[in-house]
N, C-alpha and C positions, 0 to 999 in steps of 0.2 A: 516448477519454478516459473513456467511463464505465465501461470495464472497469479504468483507473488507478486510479478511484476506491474503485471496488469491492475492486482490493486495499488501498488506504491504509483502508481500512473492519478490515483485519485486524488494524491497530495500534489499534483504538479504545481500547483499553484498559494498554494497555504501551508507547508513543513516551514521556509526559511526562519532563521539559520539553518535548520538542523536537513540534513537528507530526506530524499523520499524513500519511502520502505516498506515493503510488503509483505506477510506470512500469511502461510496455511498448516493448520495441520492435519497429521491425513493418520485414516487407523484404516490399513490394507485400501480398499479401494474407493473410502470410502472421508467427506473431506468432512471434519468434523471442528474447528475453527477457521477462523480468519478475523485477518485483522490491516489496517495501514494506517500509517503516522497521519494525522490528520492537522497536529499543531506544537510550535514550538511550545515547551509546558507541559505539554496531557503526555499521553500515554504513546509509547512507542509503538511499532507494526504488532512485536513479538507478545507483550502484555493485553494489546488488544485482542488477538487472537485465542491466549492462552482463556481470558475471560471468557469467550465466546465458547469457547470448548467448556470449561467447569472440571468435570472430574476425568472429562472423555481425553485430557491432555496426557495422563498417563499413559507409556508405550509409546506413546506418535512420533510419526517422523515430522519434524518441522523443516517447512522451506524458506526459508527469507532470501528476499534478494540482496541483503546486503551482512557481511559478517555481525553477530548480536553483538552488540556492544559492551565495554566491562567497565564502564567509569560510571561514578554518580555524576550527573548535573540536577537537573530541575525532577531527574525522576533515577529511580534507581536501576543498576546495571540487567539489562535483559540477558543476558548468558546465566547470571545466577538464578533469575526469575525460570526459567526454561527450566534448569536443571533442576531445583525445589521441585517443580511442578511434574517431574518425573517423565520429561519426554526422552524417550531411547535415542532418538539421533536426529541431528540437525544438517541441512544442506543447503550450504550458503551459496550466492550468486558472484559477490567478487568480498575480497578482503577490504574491511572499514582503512581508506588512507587516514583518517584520525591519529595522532600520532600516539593517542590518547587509550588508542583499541590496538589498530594496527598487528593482529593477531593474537593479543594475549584474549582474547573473546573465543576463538576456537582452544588454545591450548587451557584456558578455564576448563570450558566444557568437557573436553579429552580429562583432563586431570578428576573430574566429577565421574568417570565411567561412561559418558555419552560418546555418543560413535558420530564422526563429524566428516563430512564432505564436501568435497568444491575445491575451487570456483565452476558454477554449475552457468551456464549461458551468461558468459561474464559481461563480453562487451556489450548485449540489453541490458544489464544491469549498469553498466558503466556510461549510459547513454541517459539513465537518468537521473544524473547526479553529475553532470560535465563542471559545473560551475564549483559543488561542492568539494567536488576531486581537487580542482584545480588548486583550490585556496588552500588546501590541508596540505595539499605538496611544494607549495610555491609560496602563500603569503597574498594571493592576489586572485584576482576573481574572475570568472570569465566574462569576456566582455565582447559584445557583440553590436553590431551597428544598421540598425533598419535604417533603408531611402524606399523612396519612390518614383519611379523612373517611366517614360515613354518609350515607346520603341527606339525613337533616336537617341535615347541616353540625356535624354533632360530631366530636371529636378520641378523646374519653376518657370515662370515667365523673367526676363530679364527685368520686367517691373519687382519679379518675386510674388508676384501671386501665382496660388500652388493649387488652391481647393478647386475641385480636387481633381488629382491626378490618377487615383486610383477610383476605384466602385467600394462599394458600402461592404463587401466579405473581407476585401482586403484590409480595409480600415478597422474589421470587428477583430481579425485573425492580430492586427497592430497592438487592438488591446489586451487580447491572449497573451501576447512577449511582454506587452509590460506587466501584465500580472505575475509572470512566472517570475519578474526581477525584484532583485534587492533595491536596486536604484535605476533610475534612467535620469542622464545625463543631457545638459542642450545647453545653448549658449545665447548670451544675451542678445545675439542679433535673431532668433528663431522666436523668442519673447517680444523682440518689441513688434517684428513684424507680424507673426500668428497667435501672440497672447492666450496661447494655449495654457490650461492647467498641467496638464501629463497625468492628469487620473485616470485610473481602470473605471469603466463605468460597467457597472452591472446591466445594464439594458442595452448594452453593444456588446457584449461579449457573445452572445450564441452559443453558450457551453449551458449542460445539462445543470455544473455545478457553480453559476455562476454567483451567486449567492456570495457562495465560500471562497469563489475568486476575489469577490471587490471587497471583501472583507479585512483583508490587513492592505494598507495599501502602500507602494515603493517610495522610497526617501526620491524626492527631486531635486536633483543638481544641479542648479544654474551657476554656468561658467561668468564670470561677469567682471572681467580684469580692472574696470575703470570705474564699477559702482555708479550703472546707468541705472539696474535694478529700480523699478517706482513703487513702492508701497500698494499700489492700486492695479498693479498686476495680477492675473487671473490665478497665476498659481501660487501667490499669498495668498487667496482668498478660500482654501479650505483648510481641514483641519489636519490631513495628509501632511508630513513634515518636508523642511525643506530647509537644504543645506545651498548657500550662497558662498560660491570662491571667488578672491580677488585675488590682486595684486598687492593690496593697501595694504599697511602695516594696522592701521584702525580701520573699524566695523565702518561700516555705510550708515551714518545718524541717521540716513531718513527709514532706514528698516528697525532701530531699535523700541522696541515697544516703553509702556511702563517699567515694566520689570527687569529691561536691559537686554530681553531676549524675543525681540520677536520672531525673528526667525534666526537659526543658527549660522554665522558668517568664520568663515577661517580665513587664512591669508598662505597661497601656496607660488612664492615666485619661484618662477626659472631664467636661467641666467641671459633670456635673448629679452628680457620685460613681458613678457607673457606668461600666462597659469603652466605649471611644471604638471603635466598631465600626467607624467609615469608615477609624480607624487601625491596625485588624485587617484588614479587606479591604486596605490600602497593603502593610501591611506580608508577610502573605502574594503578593500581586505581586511582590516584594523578592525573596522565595524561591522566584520562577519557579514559581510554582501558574498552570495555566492554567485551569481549573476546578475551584470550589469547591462543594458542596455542606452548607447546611444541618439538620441534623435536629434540632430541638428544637421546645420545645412553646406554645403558643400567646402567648406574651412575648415572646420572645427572636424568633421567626419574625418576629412584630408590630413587632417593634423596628425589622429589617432590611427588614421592608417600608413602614412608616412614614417611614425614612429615604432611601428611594431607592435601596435598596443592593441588592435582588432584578433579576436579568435576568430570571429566567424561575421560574415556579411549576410542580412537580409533583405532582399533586393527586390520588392514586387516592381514589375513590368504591366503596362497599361499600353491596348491594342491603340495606340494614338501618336499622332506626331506632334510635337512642340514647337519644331524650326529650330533653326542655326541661331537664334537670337538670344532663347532661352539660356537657362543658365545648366552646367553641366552637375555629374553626378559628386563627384568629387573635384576636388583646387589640388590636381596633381601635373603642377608643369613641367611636360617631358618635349625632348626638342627630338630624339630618337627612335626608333624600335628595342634599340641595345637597351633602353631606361624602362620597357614595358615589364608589369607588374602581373605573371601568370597567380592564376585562381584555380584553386580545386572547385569541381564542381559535387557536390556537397546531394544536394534533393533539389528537384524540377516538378512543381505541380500547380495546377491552376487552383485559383481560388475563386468564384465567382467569375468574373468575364476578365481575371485578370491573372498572369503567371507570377510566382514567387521561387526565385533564386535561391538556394542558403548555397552559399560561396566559403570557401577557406581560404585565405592569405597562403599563397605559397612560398615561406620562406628561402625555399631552394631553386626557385625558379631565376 
């Protein structure tokens, strides 16, 4: 199972929508396919494997890390494919939350005379698929918030200049998260002042498989309540898609192309005059985002973790000081101790000359 895993570890970055998934199958001690989900569309963990095998499928035991699934979408039901193809028994990592599978994928197989087992090393299995989990059990996506921080807990210069705060591993490791998301969010004031695109770039990624990482690349979300958005902004300028919210009941004229659509604008109020965030996280779950990330500046971050709406925080720290001027990590004004906000601490590892944080919201704290 942990070699299953280890292949669904090669979709980290190219399955979405659909899970990462990994099979092998084995005849006694000996592994004689394998396979992982490599794109929404093609062929699932289980049919790649079986392929790879040929005739040698018959008798084997199959591992996948994740229960095979029993529904058609874009390709057909892997439990039935498995059992056609005559494998003795399957041993699955954790059950498909699909509401779609959700078990009837093992009781197929069982009902075919295959001998089934699991949940075999669940929570590695469940570790690669946080986002997907999330959304099949709830409606909504996980969503996660990268900063970049000094030792004293500053973001920026009180001018707002940032670049840069962290070293060049941290910054590659930044375009790793956003390749693994469905979307990464930011807000009109992180645009006008760093006029960043938010693309994965393939020549900062530092992955083996970077190729196939900057290959599909994340819907961008800019937050932009009053319709500052300028046409002539860095991330209109590729062909990466990009979702504009406001406030306004009508599009921003200056974003509408020829054809009425130059980039896609909605309109999400909430009832304080500002963008209704909880109906930004729904509605991205709507569009099968299973992970969302984050990158804006200490407002809008503050907003989404004020509100409950942060799974998890990514926090690189840079061996440097800022000063008391600079601007802090988050816009969360507390006048007490009784108001402070415990954090699980999650993973501690350096990345280049610099440490990264992954943090949990303690809601019980």
């Amino acid at each position: 199972m942990a070699r299953a895993i280890g292949l669904a570890k090669k979709g980290l970055y190219s399955t979405m929508p659909n899970p990462r998934v990994g099979c092998i199958l084995v005849q006694g001690d000996d592994v004689v396919g394998e396979g992982w989900h490599v794109r929404a569309g093609e062929g699932h963990a289980e049919v790649n494997a079986l392929a790879d095998a040929g005739d040698k499928a018959k008798g084997a035991t199959a591992y996948v890390s994740l229960e095979p699934c029993s529904h058609t979408g874009k390709t057909g039901p892997c439990c039935e494919a498995l059992a056609a193809a005559g494998v003795s028994r399957v041993v699955f990592g954790m059950e498909d939350p699909n509401p779609q599978v959700a078990g009837r994928g093992v009781q197929y197989l069982r009902d075919q005379g295959v001998e089934v087992d699991g949940p075999v090393l669940e929570m590695d299995a469940y570790y690669l698929n946080p986002g997907f989990i999330k959304r099949m059990e709830s409606g909504v996506p996980l969503v996660r918030c990268k900063l970049a921080m000094s030792v004293d807990g500053r973001t920026a210069m009180a001018s707002g200049e940032s670049k840069w705060v962290t070293g060049p591993r941290a910054r590659a490791d930044v375009q790793a998260l956003r390749a693994r998301s469905c979307a990464v969010i930011t807000g009109i004031g992180s645009i006008n002042h760093d006029d960043s695109s938010l693309t994965v770039r393939e020549n900062e990624l530092l992955l083996e498989n970077a190729v196939l990482a900057a290959e599909k690349q994340p819907l961008r979300v800019v937050l932009d309540s009053n319709q500052q958005l300028k046409p002539t902004a860095k991330v209109l300028q590729s062909p990466a898609p990009v979702l504009v919210v406001s406030v306004q009941a009508e599009p921003n004229p200056e974003l509408l192309g020829a054809d009425g659509q130059m980039v896609e604008q909605i309109c999400l109020p909430g009832r304080d005059g500002r963008i209704d965030l909880r109906a930004l996280v729904r509605e991205l779950g709507q569009r099968q985002c299973n992970e969302v990330l984050v990158e804006a500046g200490s407002t809008l971050s503050g907003a989404f973790l004020r509100q409950g709406l942060l799974d998890e925080l990514v926090v690189y720290m840079a061996p440097k000081l800022l000063g008391s001027s600079a601007r802090p990590l988050f816009d969360l004004p507390m006048d007490s101790m009784g108001e402070q906000m415990p954090l699980e601490i999650k993973d501690v590892r350096q990345v280049g000359g610099d440490w990264r944080f992954t943090l949990i919201p303690d809601p019980e704290g």
